[in-house]
N, C-alpha and C positions, 0 to 999 in steps of 0.2 A: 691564631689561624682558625681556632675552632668557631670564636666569634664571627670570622671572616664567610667561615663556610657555611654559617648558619643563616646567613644573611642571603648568601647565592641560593641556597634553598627553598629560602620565604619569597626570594623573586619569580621562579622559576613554578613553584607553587600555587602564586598569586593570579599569573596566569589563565589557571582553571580555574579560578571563582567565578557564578554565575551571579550576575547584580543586576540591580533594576535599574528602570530606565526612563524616570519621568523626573518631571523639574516642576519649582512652584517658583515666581515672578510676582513682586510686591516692590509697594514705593510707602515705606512708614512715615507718618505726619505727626507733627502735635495738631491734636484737638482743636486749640483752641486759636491758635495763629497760623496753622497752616504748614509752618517751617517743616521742613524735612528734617529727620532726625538720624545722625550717623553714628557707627555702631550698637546698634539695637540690634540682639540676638533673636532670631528668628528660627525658632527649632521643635522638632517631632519630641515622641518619647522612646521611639531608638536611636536617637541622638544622632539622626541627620540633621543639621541647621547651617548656618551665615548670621555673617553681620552685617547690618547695611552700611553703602560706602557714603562718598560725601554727598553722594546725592540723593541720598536715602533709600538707594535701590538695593533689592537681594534678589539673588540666586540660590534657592536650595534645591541642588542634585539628590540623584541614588534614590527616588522616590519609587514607591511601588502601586499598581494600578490597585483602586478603590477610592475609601475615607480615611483621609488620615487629619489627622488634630494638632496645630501649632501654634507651641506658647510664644508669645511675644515679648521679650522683658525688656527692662531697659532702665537702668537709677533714676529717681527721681519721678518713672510714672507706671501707674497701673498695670502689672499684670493683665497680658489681655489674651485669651483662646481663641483660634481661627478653625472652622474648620472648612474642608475642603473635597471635592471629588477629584481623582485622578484620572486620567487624563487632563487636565486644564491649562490650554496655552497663552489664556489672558494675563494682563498685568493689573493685578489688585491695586489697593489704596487702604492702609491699615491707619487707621486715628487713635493714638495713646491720651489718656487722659494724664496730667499733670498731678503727682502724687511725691510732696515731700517727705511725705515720712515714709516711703516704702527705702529697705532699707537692703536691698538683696546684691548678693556679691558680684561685683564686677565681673564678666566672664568674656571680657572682649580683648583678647590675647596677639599682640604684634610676633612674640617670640620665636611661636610655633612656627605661624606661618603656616597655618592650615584653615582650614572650618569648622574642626572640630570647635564643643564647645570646650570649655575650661576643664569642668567637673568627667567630658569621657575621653580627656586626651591620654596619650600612653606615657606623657612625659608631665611630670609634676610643675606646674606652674603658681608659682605665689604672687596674686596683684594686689595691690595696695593702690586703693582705684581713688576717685575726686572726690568723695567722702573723707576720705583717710589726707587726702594735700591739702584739703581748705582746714580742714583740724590742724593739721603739720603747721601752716602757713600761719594761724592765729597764736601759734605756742612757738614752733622756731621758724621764723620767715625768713632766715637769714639763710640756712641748705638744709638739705635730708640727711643731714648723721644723724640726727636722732636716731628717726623712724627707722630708719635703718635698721638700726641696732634694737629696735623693738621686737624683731622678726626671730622666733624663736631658728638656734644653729647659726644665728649671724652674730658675729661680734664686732665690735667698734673698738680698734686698737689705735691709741693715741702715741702717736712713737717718736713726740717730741713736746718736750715739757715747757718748751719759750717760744717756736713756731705756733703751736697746737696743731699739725699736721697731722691727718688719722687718716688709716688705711682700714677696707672692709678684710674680715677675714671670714672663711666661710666654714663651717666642720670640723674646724682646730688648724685650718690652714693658713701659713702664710699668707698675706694680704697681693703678695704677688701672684697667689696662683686663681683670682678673681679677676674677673674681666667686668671691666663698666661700659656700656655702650650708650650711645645718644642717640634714639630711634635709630637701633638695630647698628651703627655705624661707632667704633674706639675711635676716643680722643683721647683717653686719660691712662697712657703708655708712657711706661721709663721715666723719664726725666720729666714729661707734663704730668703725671699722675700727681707731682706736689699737689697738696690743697686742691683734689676733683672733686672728691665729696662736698668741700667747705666751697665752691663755688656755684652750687646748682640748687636755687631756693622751688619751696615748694610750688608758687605759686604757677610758676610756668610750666608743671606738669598736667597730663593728664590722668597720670600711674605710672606707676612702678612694678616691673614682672621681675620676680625673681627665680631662676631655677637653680637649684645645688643638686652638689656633682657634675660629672663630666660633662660639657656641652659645646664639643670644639666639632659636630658634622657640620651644624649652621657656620659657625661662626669663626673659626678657626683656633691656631695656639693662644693658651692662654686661661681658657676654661675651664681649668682641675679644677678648683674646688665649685664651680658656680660662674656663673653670670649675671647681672644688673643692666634689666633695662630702664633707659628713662624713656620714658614716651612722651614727649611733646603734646602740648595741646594744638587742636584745629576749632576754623569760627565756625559759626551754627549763622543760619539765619536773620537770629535775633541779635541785636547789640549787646553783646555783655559788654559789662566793668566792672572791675575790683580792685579797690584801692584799701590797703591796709597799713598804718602806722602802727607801732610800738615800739616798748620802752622797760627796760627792765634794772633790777636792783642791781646789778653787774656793770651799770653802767656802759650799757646797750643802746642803742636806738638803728629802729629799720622802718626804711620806708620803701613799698612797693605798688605797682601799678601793670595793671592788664587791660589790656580793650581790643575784642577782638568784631568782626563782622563779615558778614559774605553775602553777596546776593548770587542771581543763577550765571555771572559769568566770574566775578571776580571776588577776592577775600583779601584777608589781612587778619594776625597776631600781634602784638606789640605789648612786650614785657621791658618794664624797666623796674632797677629795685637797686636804692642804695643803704650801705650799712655802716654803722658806727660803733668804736669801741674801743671803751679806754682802757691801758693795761691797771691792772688790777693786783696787787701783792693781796693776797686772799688770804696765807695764814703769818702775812708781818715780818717774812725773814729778808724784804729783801729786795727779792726778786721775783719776777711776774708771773703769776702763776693764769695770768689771760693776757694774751699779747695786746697792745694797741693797734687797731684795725680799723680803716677803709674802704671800703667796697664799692664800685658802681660796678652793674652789670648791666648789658641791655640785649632784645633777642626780637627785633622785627622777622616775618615770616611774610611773603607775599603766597597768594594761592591763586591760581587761575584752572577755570572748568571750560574747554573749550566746549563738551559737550559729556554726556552723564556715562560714560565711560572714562574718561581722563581726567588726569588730576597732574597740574605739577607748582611743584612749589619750591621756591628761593629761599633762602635764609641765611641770618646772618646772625652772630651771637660774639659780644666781647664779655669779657670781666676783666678788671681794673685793680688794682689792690695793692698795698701799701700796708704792712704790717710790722710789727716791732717790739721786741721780747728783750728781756733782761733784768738788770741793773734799774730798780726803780729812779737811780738818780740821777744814772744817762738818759735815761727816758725824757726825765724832768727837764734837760737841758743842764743839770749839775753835775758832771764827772768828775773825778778826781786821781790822784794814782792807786786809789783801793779802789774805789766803785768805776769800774771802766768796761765791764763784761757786757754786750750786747750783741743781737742778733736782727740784722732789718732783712725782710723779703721785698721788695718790687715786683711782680705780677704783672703780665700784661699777656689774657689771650684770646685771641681773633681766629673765628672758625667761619665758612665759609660754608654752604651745605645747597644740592639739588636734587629733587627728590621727581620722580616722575612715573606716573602708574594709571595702565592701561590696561582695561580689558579689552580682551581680542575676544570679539563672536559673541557669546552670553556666558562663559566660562573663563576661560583662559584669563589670568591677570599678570599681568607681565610688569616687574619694577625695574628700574635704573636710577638709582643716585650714586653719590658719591659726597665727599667733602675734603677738605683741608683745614687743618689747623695750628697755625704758629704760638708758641706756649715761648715766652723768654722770660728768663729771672734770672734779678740782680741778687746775691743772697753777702753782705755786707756783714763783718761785725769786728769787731778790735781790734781781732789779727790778720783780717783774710779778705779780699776782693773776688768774689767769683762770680760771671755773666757766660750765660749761657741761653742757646735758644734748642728746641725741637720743633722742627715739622713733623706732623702727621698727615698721611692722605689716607683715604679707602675710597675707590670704587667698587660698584658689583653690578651685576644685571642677573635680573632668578626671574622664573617663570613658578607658579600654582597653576597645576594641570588637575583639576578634578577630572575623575572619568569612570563616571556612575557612581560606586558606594568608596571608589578610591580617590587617595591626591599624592600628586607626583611633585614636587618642587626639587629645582633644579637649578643649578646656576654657576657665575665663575666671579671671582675676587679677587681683587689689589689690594695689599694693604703694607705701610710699610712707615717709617719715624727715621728721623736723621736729626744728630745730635751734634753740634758745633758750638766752640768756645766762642766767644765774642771780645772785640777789641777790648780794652780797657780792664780784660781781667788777668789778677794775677796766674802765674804756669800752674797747675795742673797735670796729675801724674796721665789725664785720659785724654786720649786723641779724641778728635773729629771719628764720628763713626755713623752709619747708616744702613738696619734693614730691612729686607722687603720681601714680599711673599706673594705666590701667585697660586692660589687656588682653586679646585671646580670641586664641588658637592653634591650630591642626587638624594633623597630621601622620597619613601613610598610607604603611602601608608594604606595597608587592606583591613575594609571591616568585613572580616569575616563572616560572622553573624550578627543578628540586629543585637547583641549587645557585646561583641568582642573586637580589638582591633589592634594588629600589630604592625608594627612602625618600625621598618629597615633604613639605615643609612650608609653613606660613604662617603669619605672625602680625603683627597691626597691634597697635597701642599707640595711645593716647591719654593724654599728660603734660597736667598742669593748665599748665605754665611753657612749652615747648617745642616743643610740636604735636604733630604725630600718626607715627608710622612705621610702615612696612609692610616687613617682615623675612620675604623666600622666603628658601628653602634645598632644596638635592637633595644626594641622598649613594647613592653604588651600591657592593654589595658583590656579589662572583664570585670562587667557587671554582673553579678549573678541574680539582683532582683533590684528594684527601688533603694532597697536598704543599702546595702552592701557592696563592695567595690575591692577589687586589688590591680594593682602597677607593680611591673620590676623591669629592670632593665640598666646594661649593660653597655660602656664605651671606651675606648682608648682617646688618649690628650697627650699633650707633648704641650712642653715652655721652653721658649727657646734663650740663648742667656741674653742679660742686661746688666750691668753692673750697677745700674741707674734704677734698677727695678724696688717698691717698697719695702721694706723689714722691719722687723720688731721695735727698731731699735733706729729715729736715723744718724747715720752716719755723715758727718763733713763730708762735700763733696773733694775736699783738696787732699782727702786722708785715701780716696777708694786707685784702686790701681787699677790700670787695665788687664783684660780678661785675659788668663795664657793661653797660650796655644795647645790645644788637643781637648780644648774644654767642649761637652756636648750639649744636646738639650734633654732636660729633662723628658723622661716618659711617664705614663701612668694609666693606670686601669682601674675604673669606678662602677661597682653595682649597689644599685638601689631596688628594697622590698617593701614596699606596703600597702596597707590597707585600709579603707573609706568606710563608716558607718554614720551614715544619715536618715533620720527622722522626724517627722514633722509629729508634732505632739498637739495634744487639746489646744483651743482658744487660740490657736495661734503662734505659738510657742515652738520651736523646733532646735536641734541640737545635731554640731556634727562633731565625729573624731577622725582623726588621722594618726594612724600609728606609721613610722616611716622607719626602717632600718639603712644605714650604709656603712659602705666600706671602702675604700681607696688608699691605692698601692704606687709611689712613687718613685721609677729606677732611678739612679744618675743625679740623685738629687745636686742641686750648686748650695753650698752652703759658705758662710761669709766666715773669715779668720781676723779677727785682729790682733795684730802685731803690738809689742811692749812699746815699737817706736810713733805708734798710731797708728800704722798706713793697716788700710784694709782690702784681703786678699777672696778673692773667690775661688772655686776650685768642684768641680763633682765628688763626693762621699763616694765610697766602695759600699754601700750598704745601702737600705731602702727608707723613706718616709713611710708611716702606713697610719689612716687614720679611721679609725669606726667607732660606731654607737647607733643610737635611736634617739627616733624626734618626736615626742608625743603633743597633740595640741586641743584640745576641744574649744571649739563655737557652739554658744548658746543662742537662742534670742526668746526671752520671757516678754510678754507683752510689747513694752518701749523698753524694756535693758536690753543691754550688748555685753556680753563675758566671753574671755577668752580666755583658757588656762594653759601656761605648754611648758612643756621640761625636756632637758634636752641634755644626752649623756654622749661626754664625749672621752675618748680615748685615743690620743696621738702620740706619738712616740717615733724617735730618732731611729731606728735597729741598725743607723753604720755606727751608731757609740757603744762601746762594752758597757758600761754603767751611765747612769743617770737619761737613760734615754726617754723621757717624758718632754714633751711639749712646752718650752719654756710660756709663760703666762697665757694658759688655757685650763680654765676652768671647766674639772670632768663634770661637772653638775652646775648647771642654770633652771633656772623656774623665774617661769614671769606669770602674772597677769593682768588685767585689765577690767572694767567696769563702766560703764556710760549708761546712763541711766536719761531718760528725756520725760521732763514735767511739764502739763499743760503749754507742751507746744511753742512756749516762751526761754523755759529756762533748760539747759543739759549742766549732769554734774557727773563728771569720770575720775576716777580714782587708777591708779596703776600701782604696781610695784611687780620688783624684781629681787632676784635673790641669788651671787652670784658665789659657787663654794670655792674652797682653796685653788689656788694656783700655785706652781712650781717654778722656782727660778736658779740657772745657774751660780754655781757660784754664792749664794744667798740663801737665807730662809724661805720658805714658803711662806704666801702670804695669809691671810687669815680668810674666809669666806666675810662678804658684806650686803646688806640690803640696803636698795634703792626702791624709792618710793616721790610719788606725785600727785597730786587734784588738781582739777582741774573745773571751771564755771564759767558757763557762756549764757549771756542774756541777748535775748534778740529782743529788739524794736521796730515793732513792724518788719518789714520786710526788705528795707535799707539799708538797716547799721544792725552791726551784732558785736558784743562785747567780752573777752576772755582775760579772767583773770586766771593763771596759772602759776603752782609750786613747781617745782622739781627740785629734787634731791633735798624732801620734806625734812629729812633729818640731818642733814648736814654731815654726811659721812666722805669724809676725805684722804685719801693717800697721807696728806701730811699731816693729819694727828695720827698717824699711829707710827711714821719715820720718818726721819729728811729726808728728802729725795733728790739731794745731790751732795756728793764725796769734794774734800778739797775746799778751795776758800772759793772767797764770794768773787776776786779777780777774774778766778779759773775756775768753773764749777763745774765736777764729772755728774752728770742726770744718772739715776739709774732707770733702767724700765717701769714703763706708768701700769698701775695693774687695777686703778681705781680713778674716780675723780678727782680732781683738785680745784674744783672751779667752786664747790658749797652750793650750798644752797640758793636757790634762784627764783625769784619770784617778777612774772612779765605781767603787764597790761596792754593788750591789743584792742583795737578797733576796724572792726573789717565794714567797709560801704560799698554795696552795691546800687548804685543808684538805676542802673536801667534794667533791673529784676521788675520782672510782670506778679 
């Protein structure tokens, strides 16, 4: 309540703020062809700015009468300074020049859903921009778990040793209490969440926003620990293509393709990208320690401009998948009455997506989409037949209300999953279940002063199963000078149950039981502190830190029992989840290198257990970093590694701390073809040289929890062609 009040206070206060009242109106080009260029940030140095839309036009509000100075940025091209008199109701025409090596961070954010830029919003946002996907795409083309899991406080838990199924986890959380969206919209809930990471390859991104801790005003339950946006790419102009093959020691192979275009009424996206992979017995005993895998995915996008305020766009997206773990000798077609253990998945999911966005007058932007999506798998293996399908939907409609130095975003939401058996499969202890939520949200943001700005929310919910929730949040961001910067900020989240939801560990779907009755949903309360120090230094050179504290407290938690007879029971703890630590990370940039160093301390703990209440495999200590270095314009050489300290397991020893490490070499030729050779897991450090990783015979094999790799060491060679690059 005290958050609640504080909230009603910052409204009621905001009120009396006096803000200015002028606007600047631009249409950004390239230079050199003319095209209009979308999302290029267009911003003051009290951090009023915009991005431009797809028609290259920006609106920057809250201006104040005089001269004021505006940087233009944008990946890929020149730094440019505008300046201007205010008053001015014309509409400019800004020309970027084309610059490859400019190397400055994405700052064009879907999440927020404001204006702000990246660097003065009140809410921490981490993007991983088209710099970072086309690298992803030449090293794993096949989805973003890697990258993922490069992100210092993310982890990549693999929670099936013959699927290779992995879920994100975020802070030491459970992979359930992470929300993955597909521009802004869940598909990858309950029972489709199977394999969502492992279906979403780099290439068809634009970026990836990540925020940790609580983020359920926007977007609803589900967002304890964080959220994952993916962000779709849109066409430019110009014709791109990008086609890339590779092939690796793992006995891998991926092939993908993008071609995107638009002129000034209509457009089009078109990702296809198929994958290959044989299972693989890696340390000899057996059995597969990489599943056999088929992939086809594909993700046509129509776009149509009926005029330079609207945009709407169609889309359609499947993946296709066939995979297969076990018994190297079932695999082979040679089974026998010892070697008979296997596990096949079938995959098949079709989403459906409409996206629609209008500015109303020169401010007002008003969205409507929605989607659906059918996720069904067959999951087959020696003993067991099980088919099941989910739908997913979400609609929403939200309004961005800039109004002078402030923005109002507002809106209402459906979202909801329905889970049904399918003919042909064997019984099942879990019914047919389905549910749904109805949502509305308001978030306000006041800058107070030209360099402070707090950020109010609210959102109630109404679940058809679970009742109703009412989710405040505040978040304040201050500059104190060029240098220096601190955020904190504060929200409630609720998970509502699923028995079908990720875990550490998975579980047979024929072993889980259905949910009892008087079970609740999770609650939980998340604050975040930190602080920004940046600096530009001689020649060029500049460096930034980010020190981030959190903490997060979770009632009612659902925690999973299994029974001596198998079946697996869920139920709410009397006691709380609670998880804190600090994120540290520093950004370099020396000439042409890129470093990045970041360590991250985590502390999670059970408190409804008397004893051993530590976070089964969560490592209180991680340190990563990175290296890329760029030679004569031709060649780039990146080195990584990571360093991951003990983890704790029930039941079990703890396991030992281990370092992973990588290089990496890309040669470009001309302007066409570009070449990567890449290591990972340099030194070949793996779960099973240091124990078996499954109890029992090889008919029946019990897995224990994965807390390392098993796949060894890996070395790919890609080839990327862009043949209609200028």
């Amino acid at each position: 309540m005290k958050l609640f009040s504080g909230i009603t206070f910052l409204l009621a206060f905001a009120s009396s703020i006096c803000s200015a009242q002028y606007s600047y109106k631009a249409v950004v080009k390239e230079e050199e062809s003319g095209k209009k260029l979308t999302g290029v940030i267009v911003a003051d140095k009290n951090g009023h700015g915009a991005a431009t839309n797809d028609s290259g036009f920006v609106l920057v509000t809250g201006l104040s009468e005089g001269i004021d100075t505006f940087t233009v940025s944008f990946i890929g091209y020149k730094t440019k300074t505008v300046v201007v008199h205010l008053p001015d109701p014309g509409e400019h025409v800004i020309l970027l020049d084309a610059d490859e090596s400019e190397m400055e961070d994405v700052i064009v954010v879907a999440s927020i859903r404001t204006n702000d830029r990246i660097e003065n919003s009140p809410v921490k946002v981490e993007v991983l921009g088209a710099e970072e996907m086309a690298e992803e795409n030449a090293i794993k083309p096949a989805n973003i778990a890697s990258i993922l899991g490069d992100i210092s406080g993310v982890q990549m838990q693999q929670s099936d040793a013959i699927s290779g199924n992995t879920n994100v986890r975020i802070q030491g959380l459970n992979g359930k209490y992470t929300q993955i969206l597909r521009d802004g919209m869940p598909l990858y809930e309950g029972f489709s969440g199977g394999f969502g990471v492992l279906q979403v390859p780099p290439m068809d991104l634009r970026q990836i926003e990540l925020i940790k801790g609580s983020s359920s005003t926007l977007y609803g339950g589900g967002a304890i620990a964080g959220l994952v946006n993916l962000i779709s790419k849109r066409p430019t102009e110009t014709l791109e293509g990008i086609f890339t093959v590779n092939a690796t020691t793992l006995q891998e192979q991926n092939v993908n393709a993008y071609v995107a275009k638009r002129n000034e009424d209509f457009g089009f996206t078109i990702f296809a990208g198929y994958n290959h992979q044989n299972a693989v017995d890696v340390n000899s005993d057996g059995l597969s320690d990489v599943p056999q895998l088929n992939t086809f995915m594909v993700h046509p996008r129509l776009f149509w401009y009926p005029n330079a305020k609207t945009t709407l766009i169609v889309g359609y997206s499947g993946a296709f998948e066939k995979r297969m773990g076990g018994d190297l000798q079932v695999i082979n077609h040679f089974p026998d009455s010892i070697h008979k253990f296997y596990e096949k998945d079938v995959t098949n999911r079709n989403t459906g997506e409409l996206i629609f966005e209008r500015t109303l007058g020169e401010e007002v932007k008003l969205t409507v989409k929605g989607s659906a999506s059918s996720f069904n798998r067959t999951i087959e293996t020696n003993t067991d037949l099980v088919k099941g399908n989910q739908l997913n939907y979400y609609g929403e409609a939200s309004v961005l209300i800039p109004h002078k130095r402030n923005n109002l975003v507002a809106g209402i939401n459906v979202t909801g999953d329905n889970f049904k058996k399918l003919p042909g499969s064997d019984s099942i202890a879990l019914n047919n279940f389905g549910n749904s939520t109805i949502g509305a949200f308001a978030q306000y943001s006041w800058h107070l002063f030209e360099s402070s700005t707090i950020e109010a929310g609210i959102r109630g919910d109404h679940t058809n199963l679970w009742g109703d929730a009412v989710l405040p949040r505040i978040a304040l961001f201050h500059r104190f000078n060029s240098t220096w910067a601190v955020r904190a900020g504060a929200g409630l989240g609720y998970k509502t149950p699923n028995a079908l939801e990720p875990q550490t560990i998975d579980y047979p779907i024929k072993d889980i039981q259905e949910l009892p009755g008087g079970i609740k949903s999770e609650k939980s309360v998340g604050y975040n502190l930190e602080g920004n120090f940046k600096k530009q230094l001689d020649e060029g050179a500049k460096i930034f830190v980010n020190q981030a504290f959190f903490y997060t407290e979770i009632t009612d938690p659902i925690i999973s029992n299994r029974l001596p007879n198998g079946q697996v029971l869920f139920g709410n703890a009397s006691g709380t989840v609670t998880t804190m630590g600090f994120d540290t990370y520093v950004k370099m940039t020396v000439k042409k290198t890129e470093i990045y160093i970041g360590y991250t301390y985590t502390d999670a703990e059970r408190k409804y257990l008397r004893d051993n209440q530590f976070m089964p495999l969560t490592p209180q200590n991680r340190f990563a970093f990175t290296a890329v270095r760029e030679f004569a314009e031709k060649w780039r050489i990146g080195l990584e590694g990571s360093w991951v300290g003990q983890q704790t397991r029930d039941g079990d020893n703890n396991t030992p701390s281990w370092f992973f490490s990588a290089v990496m070499i890309e040669r470009k030729f001309g302007k066409i073809i570009t070449a990567v050779l890449n290591v990972e897991n340099l030194f070949d450090y793996r779960q099973t040289r240091q124990e078996q990783i499954y109890t029992g015979s090889i008919s029946n094999p019990e897995f224990k929890p994965l807390w390392a790799p098993i796949d060894g060491r890996v070395i790919n060679l890609s080839f990327r062609f862009t043949p209609f690059k200028k």
